[in-house]
C-alpha positions as CSV (number, residue, x, y, z in Angstrom):
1,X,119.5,70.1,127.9
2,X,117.4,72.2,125.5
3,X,117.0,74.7,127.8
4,X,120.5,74.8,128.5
5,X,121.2,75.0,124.7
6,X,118.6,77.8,124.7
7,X,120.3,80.3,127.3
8,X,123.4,79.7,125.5
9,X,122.4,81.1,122.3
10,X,120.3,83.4,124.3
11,X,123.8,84.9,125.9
12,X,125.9,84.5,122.0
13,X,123.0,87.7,120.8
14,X,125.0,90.3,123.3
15,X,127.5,91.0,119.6
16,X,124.1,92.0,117.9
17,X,122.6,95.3,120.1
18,X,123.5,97.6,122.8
19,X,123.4,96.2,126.0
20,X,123.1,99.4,127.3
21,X,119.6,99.8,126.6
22,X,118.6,97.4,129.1
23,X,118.7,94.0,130.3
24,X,114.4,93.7,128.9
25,X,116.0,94.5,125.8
26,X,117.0,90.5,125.3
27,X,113.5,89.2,126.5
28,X,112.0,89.6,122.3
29,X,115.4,88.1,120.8
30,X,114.9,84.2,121.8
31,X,115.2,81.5,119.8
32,X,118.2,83.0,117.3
33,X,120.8,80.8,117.0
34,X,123.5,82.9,116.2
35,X,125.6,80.2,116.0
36,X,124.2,79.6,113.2
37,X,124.2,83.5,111.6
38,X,126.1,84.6,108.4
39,X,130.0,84.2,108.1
40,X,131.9,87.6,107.1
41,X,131.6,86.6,103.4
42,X,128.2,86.2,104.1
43,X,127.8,89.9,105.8
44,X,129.6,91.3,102.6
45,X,126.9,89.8,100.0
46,X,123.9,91.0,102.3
47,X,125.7,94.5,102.1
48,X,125.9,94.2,98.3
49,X,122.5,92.9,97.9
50,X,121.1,95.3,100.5
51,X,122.7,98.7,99.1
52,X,121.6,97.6,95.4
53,X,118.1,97.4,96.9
54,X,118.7,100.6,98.5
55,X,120.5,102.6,95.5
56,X,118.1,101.1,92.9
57,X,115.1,101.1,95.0
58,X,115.3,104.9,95.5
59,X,116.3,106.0,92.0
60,X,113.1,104.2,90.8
61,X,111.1,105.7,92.4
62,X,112.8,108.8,92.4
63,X,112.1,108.7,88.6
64,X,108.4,108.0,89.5
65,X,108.3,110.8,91.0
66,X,110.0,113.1,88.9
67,X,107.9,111.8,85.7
68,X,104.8,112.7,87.8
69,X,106.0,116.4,88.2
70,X,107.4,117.0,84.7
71,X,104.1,115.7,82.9
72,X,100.8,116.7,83.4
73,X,98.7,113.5,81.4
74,X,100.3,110.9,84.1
75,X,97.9,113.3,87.0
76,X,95.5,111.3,86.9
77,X,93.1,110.2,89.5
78,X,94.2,106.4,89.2
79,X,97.6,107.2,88.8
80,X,97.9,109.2,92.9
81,X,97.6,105.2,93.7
82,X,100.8,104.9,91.6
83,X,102.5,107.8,93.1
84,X,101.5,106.4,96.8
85,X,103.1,103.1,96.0
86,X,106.3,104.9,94.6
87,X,105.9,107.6,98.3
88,X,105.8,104.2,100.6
89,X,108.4,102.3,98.3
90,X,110.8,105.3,98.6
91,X,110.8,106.1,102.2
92,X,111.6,102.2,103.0
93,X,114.5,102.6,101.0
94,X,115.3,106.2,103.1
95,X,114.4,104.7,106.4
96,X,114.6,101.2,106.6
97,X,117.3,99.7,103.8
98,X,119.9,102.3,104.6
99,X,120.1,101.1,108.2
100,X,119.5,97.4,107.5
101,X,123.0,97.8,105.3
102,X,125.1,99.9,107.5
103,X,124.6,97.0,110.4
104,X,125.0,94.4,107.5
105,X,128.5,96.0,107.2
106,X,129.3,96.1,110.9
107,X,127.8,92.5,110.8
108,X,125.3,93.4,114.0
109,X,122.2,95.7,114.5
110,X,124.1,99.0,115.9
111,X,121.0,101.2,117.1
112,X,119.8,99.4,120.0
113,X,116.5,98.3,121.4
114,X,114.3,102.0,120.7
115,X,116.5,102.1,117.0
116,X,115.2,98.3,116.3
117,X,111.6,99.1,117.6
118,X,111.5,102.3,114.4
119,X,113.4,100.5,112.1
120,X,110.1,97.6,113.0
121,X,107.5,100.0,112.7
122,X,108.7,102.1,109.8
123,X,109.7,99.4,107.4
124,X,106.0,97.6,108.6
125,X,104.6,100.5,107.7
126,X,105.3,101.4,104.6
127,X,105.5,97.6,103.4
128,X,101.6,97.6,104.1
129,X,101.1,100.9,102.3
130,X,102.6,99.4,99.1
131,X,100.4,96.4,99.7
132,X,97.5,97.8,100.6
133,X,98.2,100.3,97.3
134,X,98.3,97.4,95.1
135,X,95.3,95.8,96.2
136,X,93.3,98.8,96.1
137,X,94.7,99.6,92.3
138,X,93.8,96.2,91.4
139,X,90.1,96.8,92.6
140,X,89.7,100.4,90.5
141,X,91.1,98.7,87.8
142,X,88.7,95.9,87.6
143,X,85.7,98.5,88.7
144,X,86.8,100.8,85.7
145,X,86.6,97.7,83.4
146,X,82.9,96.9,84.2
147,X,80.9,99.1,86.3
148,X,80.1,102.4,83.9
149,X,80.9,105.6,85.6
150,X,79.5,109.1,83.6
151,X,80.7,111.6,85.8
152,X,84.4,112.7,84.9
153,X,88.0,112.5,86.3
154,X,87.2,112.5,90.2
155,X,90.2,113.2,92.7
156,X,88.8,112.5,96.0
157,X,87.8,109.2,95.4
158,X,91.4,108.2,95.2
159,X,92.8,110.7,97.7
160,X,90.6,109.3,100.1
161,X,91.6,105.6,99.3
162,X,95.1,107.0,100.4
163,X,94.3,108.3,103.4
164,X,92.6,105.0,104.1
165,X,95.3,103.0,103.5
166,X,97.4,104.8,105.5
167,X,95.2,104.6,108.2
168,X,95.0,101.1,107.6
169,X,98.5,100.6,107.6
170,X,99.2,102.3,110.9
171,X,96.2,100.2,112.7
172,X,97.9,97.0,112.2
173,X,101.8,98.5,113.0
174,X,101.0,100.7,116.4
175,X,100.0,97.8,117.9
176,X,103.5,96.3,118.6
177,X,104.6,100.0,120.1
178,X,101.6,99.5,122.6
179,X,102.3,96.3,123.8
180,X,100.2,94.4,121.7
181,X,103.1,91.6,120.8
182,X,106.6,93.5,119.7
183,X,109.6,94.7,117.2
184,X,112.8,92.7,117.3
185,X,115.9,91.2,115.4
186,X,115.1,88.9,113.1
187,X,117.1,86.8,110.3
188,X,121.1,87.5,110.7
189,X,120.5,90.1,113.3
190,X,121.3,92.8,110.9
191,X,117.2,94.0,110.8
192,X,114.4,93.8,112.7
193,X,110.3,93.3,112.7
194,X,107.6,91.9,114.1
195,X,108.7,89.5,117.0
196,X,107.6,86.0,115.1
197,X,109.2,83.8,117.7
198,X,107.7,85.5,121.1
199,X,105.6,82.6,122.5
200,X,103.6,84.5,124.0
201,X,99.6,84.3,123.4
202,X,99.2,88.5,122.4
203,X,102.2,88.1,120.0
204,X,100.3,84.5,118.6
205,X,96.3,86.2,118.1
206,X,98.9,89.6,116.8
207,X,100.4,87.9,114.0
208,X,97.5,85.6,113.1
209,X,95.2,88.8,112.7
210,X,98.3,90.6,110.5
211,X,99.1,87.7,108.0
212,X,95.0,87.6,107.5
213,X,94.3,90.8,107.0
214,X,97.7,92.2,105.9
215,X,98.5,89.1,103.3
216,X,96.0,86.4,102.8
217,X,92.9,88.5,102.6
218,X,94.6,91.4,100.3
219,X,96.0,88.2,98.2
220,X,92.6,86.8,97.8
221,X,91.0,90.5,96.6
222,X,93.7,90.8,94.3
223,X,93.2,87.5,92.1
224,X,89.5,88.0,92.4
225,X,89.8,91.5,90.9
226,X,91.9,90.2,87.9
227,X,90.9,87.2,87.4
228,X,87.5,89.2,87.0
229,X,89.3,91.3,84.8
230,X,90.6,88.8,82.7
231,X,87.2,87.2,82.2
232,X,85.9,90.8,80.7
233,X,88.9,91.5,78.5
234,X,87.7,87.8,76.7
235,X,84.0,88.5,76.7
236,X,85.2,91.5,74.6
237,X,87.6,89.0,72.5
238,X,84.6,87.6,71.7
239,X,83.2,90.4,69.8
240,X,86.1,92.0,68.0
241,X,87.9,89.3,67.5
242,X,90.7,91.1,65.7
243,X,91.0,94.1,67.2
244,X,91.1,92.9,70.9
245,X,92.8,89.8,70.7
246,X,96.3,91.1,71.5
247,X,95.2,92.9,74.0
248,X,93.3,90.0,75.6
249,X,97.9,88.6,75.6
250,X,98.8,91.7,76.9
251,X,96.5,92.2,79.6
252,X,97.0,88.3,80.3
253,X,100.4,89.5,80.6
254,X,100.4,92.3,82.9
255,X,98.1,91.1,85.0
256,X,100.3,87.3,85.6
257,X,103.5,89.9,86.0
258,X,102.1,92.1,88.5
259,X,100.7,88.8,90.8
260,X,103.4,86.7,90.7
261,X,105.9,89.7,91.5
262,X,103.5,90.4,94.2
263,X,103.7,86.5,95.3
264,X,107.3,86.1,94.9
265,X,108.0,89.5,96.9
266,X,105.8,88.8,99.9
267,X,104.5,85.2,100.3
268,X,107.9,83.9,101.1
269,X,108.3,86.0,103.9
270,X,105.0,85.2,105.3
271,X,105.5,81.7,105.1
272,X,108.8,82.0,106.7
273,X,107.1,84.1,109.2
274,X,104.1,81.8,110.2
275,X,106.9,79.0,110.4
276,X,108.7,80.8,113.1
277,X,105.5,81.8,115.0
278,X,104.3,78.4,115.3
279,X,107.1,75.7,114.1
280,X,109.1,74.7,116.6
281,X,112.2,76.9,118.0
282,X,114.7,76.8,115.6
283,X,112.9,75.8,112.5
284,X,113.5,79.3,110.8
285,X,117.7,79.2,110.8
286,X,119.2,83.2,110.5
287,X,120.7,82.1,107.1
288,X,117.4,80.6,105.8
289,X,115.4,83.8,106.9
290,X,117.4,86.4,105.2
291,X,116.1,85.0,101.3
292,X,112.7,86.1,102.2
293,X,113.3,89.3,103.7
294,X,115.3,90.5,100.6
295,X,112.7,89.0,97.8
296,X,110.2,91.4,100.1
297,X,112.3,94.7,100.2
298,X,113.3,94.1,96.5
299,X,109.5,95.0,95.9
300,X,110.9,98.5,96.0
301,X,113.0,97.8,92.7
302,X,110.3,96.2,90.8
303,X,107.2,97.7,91.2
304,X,108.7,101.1,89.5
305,X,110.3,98.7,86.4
306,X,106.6,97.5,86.4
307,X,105.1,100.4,85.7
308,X,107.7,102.5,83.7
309,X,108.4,99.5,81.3
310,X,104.5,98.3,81.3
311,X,102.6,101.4,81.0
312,X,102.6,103.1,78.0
313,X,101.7,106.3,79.3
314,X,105.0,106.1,82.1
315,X,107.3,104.6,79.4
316,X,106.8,107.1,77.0
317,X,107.1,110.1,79.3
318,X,110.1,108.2,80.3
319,X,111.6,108.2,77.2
320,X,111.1,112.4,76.4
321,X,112.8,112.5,80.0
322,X,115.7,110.7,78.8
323,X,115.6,112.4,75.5
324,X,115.2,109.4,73.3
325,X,111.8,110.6,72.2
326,X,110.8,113.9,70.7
327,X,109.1,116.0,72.5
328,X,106.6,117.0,69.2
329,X,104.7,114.1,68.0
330,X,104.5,113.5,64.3
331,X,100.7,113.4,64.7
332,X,101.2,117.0,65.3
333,X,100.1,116.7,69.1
334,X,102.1,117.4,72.2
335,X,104.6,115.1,74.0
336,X,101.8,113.4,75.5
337,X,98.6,112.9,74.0
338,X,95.8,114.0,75.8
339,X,92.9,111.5,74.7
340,X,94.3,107.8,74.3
341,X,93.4,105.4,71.1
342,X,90.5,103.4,72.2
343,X,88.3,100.7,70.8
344,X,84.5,101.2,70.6
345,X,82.1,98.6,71.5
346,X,79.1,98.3,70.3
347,X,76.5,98.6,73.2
348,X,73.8,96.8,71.2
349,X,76.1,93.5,69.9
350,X,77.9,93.7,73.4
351,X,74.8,93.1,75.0
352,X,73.0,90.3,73.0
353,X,76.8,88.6,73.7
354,X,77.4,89.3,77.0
355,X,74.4,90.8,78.7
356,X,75.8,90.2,82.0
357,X,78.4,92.4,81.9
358,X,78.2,96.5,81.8
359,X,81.6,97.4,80.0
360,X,81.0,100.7,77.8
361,X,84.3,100.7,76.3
362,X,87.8,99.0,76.3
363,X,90.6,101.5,76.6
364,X,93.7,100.4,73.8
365,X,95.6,101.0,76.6
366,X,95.6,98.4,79.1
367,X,93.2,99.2,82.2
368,X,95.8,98.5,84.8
369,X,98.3,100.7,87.0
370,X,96.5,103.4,85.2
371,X,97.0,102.9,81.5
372,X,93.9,104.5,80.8
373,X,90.7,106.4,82.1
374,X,86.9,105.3,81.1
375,X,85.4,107.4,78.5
376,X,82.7,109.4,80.0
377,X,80.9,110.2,76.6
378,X,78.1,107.6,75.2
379,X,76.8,110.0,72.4
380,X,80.2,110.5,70.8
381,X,82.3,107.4,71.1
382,X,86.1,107.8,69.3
383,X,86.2,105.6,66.4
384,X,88.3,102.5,66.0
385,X,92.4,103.6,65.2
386,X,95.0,100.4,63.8
């Protein structure tokens, strides 16, 4: 009887591709039951939800962008991570969302087995760039904090960190293209990715390798790297009690905003995704399926709103771009101050305190998503500013 049930949903998918691309085409949609998928009400809010994403998403980063052409402080080597993100985050929104809402509209996937199999790959991709971004940003941030570099502002660290990451990325989304498990529909049949209910044993070892080395393992780096972080921003609480205190909140702050965005974004849909691999058929409904997948592609809306509205640097180059902030300084210096305000700490107190540690200086602007750079100078530290 189940398997009865199970070739009736099976022949209820032909609404949701074009048959025309082959009769193999329905062997990586199984276990939908699209008896189950969205209502026409239902297609109309995905569409709404999926073209703010899309709109929003892309003007975002858009702005990114545009803030890292107009102003020449926000080049930084730290900040080509930033501008990576905002690349990835962008051409999801280009490539993916746009096509994920016009079939939300037609309430069906309209580009057929080849269109669902780039729509997989693309949107994979660039999801694991932005990841992979983020974890790598967390890691430079927490090295800057407590490993003392002297030399001076060094591009190809970071370009090669790019390069790597989209290497990375593309090592763990060709696969599916090769044969190496697949892309299909998933959720309401309006977007597709990796084939989580192929029970097969490739598609099984495929997506336990991806959620451990795409999610879990990048999870785990990131809340090492700030909770590491965190622990140095108090041993320096510790010291200068008055003057870092409220940047010991802040950080707290940014660094609890950027993980649980990252958590909420992407942990859902892994879960969700893990439950459909190895739960049994069914367990995942369309309707349940489609919560996750937006939380993950609204990643492309916040991460920009994280760093224009929590990085000093961004959100006051934002504000000159908008004209709500002079251009001229009443310090006298130019819309963007070359050298930020930074607190000294004493190398001789720090280490009688805290002599495990090897933290030269703590930036007043925060030392993540490239708030600030290390100061490269021992012999002529900037005094302490209110």
């Amino acid at each position: 009887m189940n398997s009865m049930n199970m070739f009736s949903d099976l022949a209820e998918l032909n609404y949701s591709f074009n048959v025309s691309d082959g009769d193999s085409f329905l062997d990586h949609w199984n276990d939908i039951p699209t008896t189950q998928t969205l209502s026409r009400a239902g297609f109309i809010v995905l569409s709404v939800i999926l073209g703010f994403i899309m709109i929003f998403g892309f003007l975002n980063n858009f702005v990114v962008l545009i803030l890292f052409c107009k102003f020449k402080t926000l080049r930084t080597p730290v900040n080509i991570l930033l501008l990576n993100i905002s690349v990835s985050d962008m051409l999801v929104c280009l490539c993916g969302t746009t096509l994920s809402f016009a079939s939300s509209i037609r309430g069906r996937w309209f580009l057929g087995k080849r269109g669902c199999s780039w729509y997989g790959f693309i949107n994979s991709c660039f999801g694991i760039v932005s990841l992979i971004s983020l974890v790598v940003l967390s890691y430079d941030r927490y090295s800057t904090l407590t490993v003392y570099h002297k030399r001076g502002p060094n591009y190809r660290r970071p370009l090669l960190a790019v390069g790597g990451i989209w290497l990375y990325s593309l090592f763990w989304t060709v696969p599916p293209l090769l044969g190496w498990s697949s892309y299909g529909l998933e959720g309401a049949g309006t977007s597709c990715s990796v084939s989580w209910t192929l029970r097969t044993t490739a598609s099984h070892s495929y997506i336990i390798c991806l959620f451990i080395f795409c999610l879990g393992l990048p999870v785990l780096i990131m809340v090492y790297c700030y909770s590491r972080l965190l622990h140095a921003v108090k041993q320096v609480g510790k010291i200068r009690k008055n003057a870092a205190r409220k940047r010991e909140y802040h950080v707290l702050f940014l660094v609890l905003t950027t993980v649980v965005c990252y958590m909420l974004c992407w942990m859902p849909y892994g879960v969700v995704a893990m439950m459909a691999t190895f739960g049994r058929p069914g367990i995942i409904t369309p309707i349940a399926s489609v919560v996750p997948s937006l939380l993950a592609k609204s990643s492309t809306v916040i991460n920009p709103l994280i760093y224009i509205l929590m990085n000093k640097q961004f959100k006051r180059c934002f504000l000159i771009l908008i004209g709500c902030k002079r251009t001229q300084m009443e310090n006298g210096l130019s819309s963007m101050p070359s050298k930020t305000t930074a607190i000294h700490l004493n190398r001789r107190m720090y280490s009688k305190t805290a002599p495990q540690l090897s933290i030269p200086q703590v930036s007043s602007s925060l030392p993540i998503h490239g708030f600030s750079t290390p100061i490269t100078d021992r012999s002529n530290p900037p005094n302490v500013t209110s």
